[in-house]
C-alpha positions in Angstrom: -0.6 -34.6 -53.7 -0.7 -30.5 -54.4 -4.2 -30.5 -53.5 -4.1 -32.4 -50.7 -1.3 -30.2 -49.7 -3.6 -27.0 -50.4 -6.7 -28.5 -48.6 -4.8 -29.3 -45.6 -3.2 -25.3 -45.7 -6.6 -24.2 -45.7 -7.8 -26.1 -42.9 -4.2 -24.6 -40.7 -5.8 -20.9 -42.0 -9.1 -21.7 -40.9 -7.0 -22.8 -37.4 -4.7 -19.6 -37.4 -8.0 -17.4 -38.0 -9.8 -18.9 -35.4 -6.8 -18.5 -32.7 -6.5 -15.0 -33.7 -10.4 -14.1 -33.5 -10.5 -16.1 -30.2 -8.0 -13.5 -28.9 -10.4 -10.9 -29.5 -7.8 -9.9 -32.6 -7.8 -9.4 -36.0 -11.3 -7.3 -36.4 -10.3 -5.8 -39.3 -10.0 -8.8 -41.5 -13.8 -9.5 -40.9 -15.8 -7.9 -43.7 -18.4 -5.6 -43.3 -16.9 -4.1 -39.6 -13.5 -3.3 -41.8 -15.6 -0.7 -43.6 -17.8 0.6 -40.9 -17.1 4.1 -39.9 -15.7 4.6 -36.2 -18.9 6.0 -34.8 -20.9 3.0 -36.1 -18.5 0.7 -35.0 -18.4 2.1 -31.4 -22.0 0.2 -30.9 -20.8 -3.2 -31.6 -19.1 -5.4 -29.6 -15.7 -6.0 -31.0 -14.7 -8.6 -28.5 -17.9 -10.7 -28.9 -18.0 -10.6 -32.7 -14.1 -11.9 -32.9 -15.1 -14.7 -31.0 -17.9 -15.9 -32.7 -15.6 -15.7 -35.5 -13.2 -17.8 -34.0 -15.9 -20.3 -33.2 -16.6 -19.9 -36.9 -13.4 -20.3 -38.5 -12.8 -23.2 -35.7 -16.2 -25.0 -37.3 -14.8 -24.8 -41.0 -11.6 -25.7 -39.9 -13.4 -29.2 -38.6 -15.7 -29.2 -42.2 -12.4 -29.1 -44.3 -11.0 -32.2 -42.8 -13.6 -34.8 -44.7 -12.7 -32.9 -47.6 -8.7 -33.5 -47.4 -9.4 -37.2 -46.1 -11.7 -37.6 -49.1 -8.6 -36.5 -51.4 -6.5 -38.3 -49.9 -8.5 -42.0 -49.5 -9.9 -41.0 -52.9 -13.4 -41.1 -51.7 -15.9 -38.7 -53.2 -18.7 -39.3 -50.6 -16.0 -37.7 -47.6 -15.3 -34.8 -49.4 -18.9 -34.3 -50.8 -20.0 -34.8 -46.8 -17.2 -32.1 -46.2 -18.2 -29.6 -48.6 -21.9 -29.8 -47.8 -20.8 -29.2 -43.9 -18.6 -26.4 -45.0 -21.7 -24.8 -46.8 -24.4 -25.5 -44.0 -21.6 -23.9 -41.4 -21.2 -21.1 -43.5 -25.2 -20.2 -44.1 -26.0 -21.1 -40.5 -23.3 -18.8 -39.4 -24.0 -15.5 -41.6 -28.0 -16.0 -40.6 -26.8 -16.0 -37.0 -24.8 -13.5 -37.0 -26.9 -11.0 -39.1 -30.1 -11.8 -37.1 -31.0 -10.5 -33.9 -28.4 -7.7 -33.5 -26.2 -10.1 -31.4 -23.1 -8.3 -31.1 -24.8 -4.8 -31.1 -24.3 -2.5 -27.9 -27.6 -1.1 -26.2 -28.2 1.1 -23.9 -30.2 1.0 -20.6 -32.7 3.7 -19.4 -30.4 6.0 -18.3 -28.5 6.2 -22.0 -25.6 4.1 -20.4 -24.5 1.6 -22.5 -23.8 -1.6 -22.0 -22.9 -4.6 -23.5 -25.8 -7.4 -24.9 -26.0 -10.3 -22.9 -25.9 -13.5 -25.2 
């Protein structure tokens, strides 16, 4: 029952995260832009980072549920299925978000910037 208990607080953090990144809140808990200094961070795009983290945290929030149904029907295929869609979310998500400088700022001719059009 404890672990069923802890699987199922994961999956309402995974939920809280995902609200709070969807607000465009909470940048500094997402590693790598905590630590950036404030001129680096200045060409990023704050707002379009958070949500993709939302989406993100929204994704493993969906991946944990298998895993607390498979505690709690005592079925090891559901939670294997759950953890194995956990860890392809996870990968899938840190290639596309560290490929193809998505939530970088450019600038047009005229050294305006302006923000990258997904």
């Amino acid at each position: 029952m404890g672990l069923l208990l802890a699987e199922l607080a994961v999956t309402a953090l995974f939920v809280g995260l995902g609200v709070l990144f969807s607000k465009g809140k909470g940048a500094f808990l997402i590693a790598g832009y905590n630590t950036m200094s404030k001129e680096k961070k200045a060409r990023y795009d704050k707002n379009a980072l958070c949500r993709f983290m939302g989406k993100l945290m929204f994704a493993l929030a969906a991946c944990w549920v298998p895993v607390a149904l498979g505690t709690a029907l005592d079925q090891g295929w559901l939670y294997g299925a759950g953890i194995a869609a956990y860890l392809l979310v996870i990968g899938g998500g840190l290639i596309y978000a560290n490929t193809g400088h998505r939530f970088q700022k450019r600038t047009d001719g005229g050294g305006k910037e302006r923000l990258r059009e997904l």
